[in-house]
C-alpha positions, 0 to 999 in steps of 0.5 A: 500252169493250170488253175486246178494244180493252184492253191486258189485264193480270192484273188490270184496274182499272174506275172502277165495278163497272157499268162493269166487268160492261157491259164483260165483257158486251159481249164474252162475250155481245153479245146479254146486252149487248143485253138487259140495258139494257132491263131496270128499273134495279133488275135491271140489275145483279143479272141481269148479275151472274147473266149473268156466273156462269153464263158461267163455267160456261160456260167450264168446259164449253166448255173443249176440253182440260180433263179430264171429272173437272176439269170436275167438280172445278171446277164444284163448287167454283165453286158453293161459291164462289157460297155463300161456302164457298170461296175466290174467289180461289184458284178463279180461278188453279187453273181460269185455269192450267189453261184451254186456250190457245184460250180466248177472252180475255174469258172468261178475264179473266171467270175471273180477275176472278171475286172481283170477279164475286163481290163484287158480289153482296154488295150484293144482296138475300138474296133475289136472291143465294140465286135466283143461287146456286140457279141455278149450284149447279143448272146446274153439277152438270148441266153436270157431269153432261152432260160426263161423258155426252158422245158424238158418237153424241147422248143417247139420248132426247127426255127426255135432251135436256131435261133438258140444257136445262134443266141449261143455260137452264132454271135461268136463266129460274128464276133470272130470274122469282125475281128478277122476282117479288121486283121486281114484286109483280103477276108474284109473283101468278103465280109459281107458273105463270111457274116453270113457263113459264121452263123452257119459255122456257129450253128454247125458246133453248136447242133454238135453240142447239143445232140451230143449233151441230150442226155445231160441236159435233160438231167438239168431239167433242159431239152433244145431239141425241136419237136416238129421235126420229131412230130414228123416221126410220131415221136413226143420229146417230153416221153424221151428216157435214155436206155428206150429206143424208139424208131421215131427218135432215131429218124429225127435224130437223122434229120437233125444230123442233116442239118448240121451236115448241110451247116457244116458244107458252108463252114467249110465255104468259110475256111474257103474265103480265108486266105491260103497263106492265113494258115493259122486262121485256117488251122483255128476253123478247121480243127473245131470244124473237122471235130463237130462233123467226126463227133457228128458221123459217132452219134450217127452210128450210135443213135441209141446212145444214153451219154454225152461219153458215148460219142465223144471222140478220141484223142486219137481222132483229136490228134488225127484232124490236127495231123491231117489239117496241117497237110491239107491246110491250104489246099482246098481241093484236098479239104473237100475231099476229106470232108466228103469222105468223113461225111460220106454216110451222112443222113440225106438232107430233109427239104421240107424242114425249115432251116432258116434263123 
């Protein structure tokens, strides 16, 4: 049941805490939802759990009228809230009081039912709870930090906009290959270079996100595009207006588009380093991999777009990635194959453009 068909009340009574996160999932992210069920049953919970932390931080930084030094206060606390060092309860009413009224309402009946969000995670190994309160305790501090850093006129550098993704996804692909090398001991051999391919994983989804919500984050008074490489083109993101093409955007535009490309290569490493037999480990990854590099390849063709619409993917191409990695799941040849075939016309990479975290 989803939360928007409810009759919503302060507090909303669910027969099972499955229940409860399969219906909060639903509606603050339809592709976590998606996702999630694919994985063993083992991780179902924690990893939604994880989804659902992470969300309301999320919240906070999303909010439109709550004040840079709330959003630091709050973001915080909630990450003492994550260790136990704070009051849940106590948390959820002072940031649902001071939440704008646009908010959407399953992300502040996210917020109000954060004890319970918390609760769950008392049924977690220690090993799980300490991967999800390393991963909001990093993520916060670096949304936190981002808000604070906020200017339509974009970050200053490549470098910049890295370390914001990783303060964004990054930490979650962290948080999830922790959680998947305690499940599986085979992935665990390679723990060491799957926590180095999860950042670029992050990185790849979230580069996705943010070409493709330009338009409406600069409506939010944000921009997390990186000048330099724009500089390069003779182009000044504070002069970006949707509606004008100008060349110089459109060339950096292509080289970000790279970038992402290049992340998007050793993702596909990581779902290589997981074990054929893992099929719903692997479906997890793929579906959100093969999505961002189609979404990838649409603004490639559509540089000049003027919203984050324009080059959403179908759900015919949705149910296509799903189809095709069913068939493809464990044969990695045939991944690879697929991949380079919908990257094909991707941008050449560009070499003197820093690409470190």
């Amino acid at each position: 049941m989803s939360l928007n068909q409810a009759v919503v009340e302060d507090k909303v009574s669910y027969h099972n805490d499955r229940h409860f996160q399969d219906a909060m999932l639903q509606d603050v992210s339809r592709t976590f939802a998606l996702t999630i069920p694919q994985l063993p049953a083992a991780l179902r919970d924690v990893v939604g759990n994880g989804y659902l932390l992470c969300r309301i931080v999320d919240t906070i930084e999303d909010d439109p009228q709550l004040p840079t030094s709330k959003k630091r206060e709050f973001c915080t606390v909630f990450a003492d809230v994550v260790k136990r060092r704070a009051d849940a309860s106590l948390f959820a009413r002072n940031l649902d009081s001071m939440l704008a009224p646009t908010t959407p309402l399953a992300e502040r009946l996210l917020v109000r039912e954060t004890p319970r969000v918390i609760s769950i995670g008392d049924g977690f190994t220690a090993t799980q709870r300490e991967a999800l309160e390393t991963c909001v305790a990093i993520m916060a501090d670096g949304m936190a930090e981002f808000q604070e850093r906020k200017d339509v006129a974009g970050l200053p550098t490549l470098l910049d906009m890295n370390r914001y993704c990783y303060y964004v996804a990054g930490v979650v692909g962290e948080m999830l290959t922790r959680l998947f090398c305690e499940y599986s001991p085979e992935m665990a051999r390679h723990k060491e270079r799957l926590m180095v391919l999860a950042v670029a994983f992050g990185q790849t989804l979230q580069m996705t996100n943010i070409l493709k919500d330009i338009w409406e984050d600069r409506e939010r008074g944000a921009c997390w595009l990186p000048q330099d490489v724009f500089t390069r083109h003779g182009f000044d993101l504070a002069d970006l207006k949707a509606g004008r093409s100008d060349p110089g955007f459109a060339q950096g535009l292509g080289d970000l588009i790279a970038v992402a490309h290049e992340q998007a290569q050793q993702a596909l490493q990581y779902v290589f380093l997981i074990p054929r037999e893992e099929s719903g480990l692997r479906k997890f990854c793929l579906w959100a991999l093969g999505m961002a590099v189609l979404t990838l390849r649409k603004i490639d063709r559509r540089r000049d777009f003027q919203s984050g619409q324009d080059v959403k993917i179908t759900r015919r191409s949705v149910k296509a990635t799903i189809a095709v990695s069913q068939l493809a799941v464990r044969k990695n040849w045939l991944l690879k194959a697929l991949f380079y075939t919908v990257s094909a016309r991707a941008p050449a990479s560009v070499p003197v453009i820093s690409k470190s975290m």
